[in-house]
N, C-alpha and C positions, 0 to 999 in steps of 0.2 A: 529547262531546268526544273527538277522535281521541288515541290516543298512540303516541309515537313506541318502535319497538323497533331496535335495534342490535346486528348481527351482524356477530362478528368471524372471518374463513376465510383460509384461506393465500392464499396471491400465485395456485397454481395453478387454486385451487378457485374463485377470485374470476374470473380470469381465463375460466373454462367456463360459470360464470353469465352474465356481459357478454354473450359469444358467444351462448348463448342466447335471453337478453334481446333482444338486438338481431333475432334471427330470428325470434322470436314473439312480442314484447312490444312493438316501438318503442321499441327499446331503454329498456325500461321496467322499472329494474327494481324497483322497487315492486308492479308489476302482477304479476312473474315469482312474488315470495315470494309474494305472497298466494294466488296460484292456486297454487303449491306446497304450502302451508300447509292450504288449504281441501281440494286432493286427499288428502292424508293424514287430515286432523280423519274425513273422508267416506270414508274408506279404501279411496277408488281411487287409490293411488298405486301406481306400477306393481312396486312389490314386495311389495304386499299389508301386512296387520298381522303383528304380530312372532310372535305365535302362527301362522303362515301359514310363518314360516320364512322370511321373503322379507327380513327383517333379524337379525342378531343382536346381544342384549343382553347387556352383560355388565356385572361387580360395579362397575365403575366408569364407568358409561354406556354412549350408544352408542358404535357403530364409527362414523360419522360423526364425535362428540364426539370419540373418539382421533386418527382423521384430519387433524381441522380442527388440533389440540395437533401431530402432527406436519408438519403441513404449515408452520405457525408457527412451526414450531422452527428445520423447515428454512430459513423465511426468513430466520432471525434468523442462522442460520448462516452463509448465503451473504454477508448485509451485514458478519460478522469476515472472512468469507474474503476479501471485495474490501478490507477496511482491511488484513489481511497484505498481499496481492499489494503494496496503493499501497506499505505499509513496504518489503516487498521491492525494487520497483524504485526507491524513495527510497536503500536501500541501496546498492545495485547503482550508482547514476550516484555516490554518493560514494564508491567502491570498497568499502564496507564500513566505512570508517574513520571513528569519532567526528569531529565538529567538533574536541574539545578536542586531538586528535594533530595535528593540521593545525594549529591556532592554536600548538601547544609545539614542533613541527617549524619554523613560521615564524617563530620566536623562538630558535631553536636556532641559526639560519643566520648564517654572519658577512657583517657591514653592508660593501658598498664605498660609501662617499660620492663626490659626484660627478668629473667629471671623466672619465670609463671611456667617452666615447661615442666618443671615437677612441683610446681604451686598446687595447693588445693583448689580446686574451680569454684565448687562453694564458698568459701573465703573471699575470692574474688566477685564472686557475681557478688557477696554482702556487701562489699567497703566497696566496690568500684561499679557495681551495674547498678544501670539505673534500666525504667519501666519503657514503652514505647510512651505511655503520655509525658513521662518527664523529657525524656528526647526531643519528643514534639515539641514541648514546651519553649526549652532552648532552642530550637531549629526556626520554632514560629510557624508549624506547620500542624497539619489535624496530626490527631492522634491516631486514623485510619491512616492517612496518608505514609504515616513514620511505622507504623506496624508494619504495611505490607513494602514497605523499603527496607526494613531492616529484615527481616527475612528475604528477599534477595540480594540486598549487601551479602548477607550470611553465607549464599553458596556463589557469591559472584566472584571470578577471576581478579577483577580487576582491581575491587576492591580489598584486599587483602585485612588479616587480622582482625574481621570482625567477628567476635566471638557470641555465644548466646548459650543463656542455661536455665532451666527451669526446673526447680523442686518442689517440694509438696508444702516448703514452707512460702514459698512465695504466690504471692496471686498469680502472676504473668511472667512470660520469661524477661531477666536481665540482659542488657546489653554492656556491653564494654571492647574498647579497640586493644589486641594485641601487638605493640609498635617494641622493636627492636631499637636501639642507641647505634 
């Protein structure tokens, strides 16, 4: 009865076996171990036996055994690095800013109910908008933090009726929520 053995090698190491395999083996690579396996037992493998010098031993295996450990590590490595990058630019398209500033920023705004769709917008930004530091201020958040939130409130889907205006009478643009009844 045949038994089945299972070797575990890096991404790169796996990758230079295939290639091989498929050059001399039909891409076989069962065929490739075992004729690897049987050159070594027979010690024509082309580095000779360890006494030969043609590998080195050391107190915690061999240099392949280390290899294969660091080649796995590296892989393990790369798979957090591509989960930072994703966080990263998960960050980056939400400027950086929690959900929960966005959600207390859009609760911070004062509500115009309706009627505003032939309102004068100047009017409204006077009696009803306030500045990103006042925002902030009720939010309990910086005044960066509520600036660059309210300008993507401003073009975001989700958040609907966030309106903005700025004239040459005001320092900075007004903010105010347009909510329907």
């Amino acid at each position: 009865m045949s038994e089945q053995v299972h070797i575990r090698v890096g991404e790169s190491r796996h990758q230079k076996w295939v290639s091989h395999a498929e050059a001399e083996y039909d891409g076989n690579m069962s065929k490739l171990i075992r004729a690897a396996v049987e050159k070594e037992i027979s010690g024509a493998s082309d580095g000779g036996s360890p006494s030969d010098g043609g590998e080195t031993v050391e107190a915690n295996g061999r240099i392949d055994d280390i290899l294969n450990g660091v080649e796995d590590n590296g892989s393990a490595l790369e798979a957090i690095e591509d989960r930072l990058e994703k966080m990263h630019d998960t960050m980056l398209s939400q400027g950086g800013i929690p959900d929960s500033v966005f959600s207390d920023i859009y609760g911070a705004l004062n509500p115009v109910e309706d009627g505003f769709e032939d309102a004068d917008k100047d009017a409204i930004a006077r009696e009803f908008g306030e500045t990103a530091g006042e925002i902030a201020e009720k939010a309990g958040v910086t005044e960066l933090e509520a600036a660059r939130a309210l300008v993507q409130l401003h073009y975001e889907d989700e958040y609907s009726g966030v309106e903005m205006l700025m004239t040459r009478e005001f320092d900075g643009p007004r903010y105010w929520l347009e909510v329907g009844r």
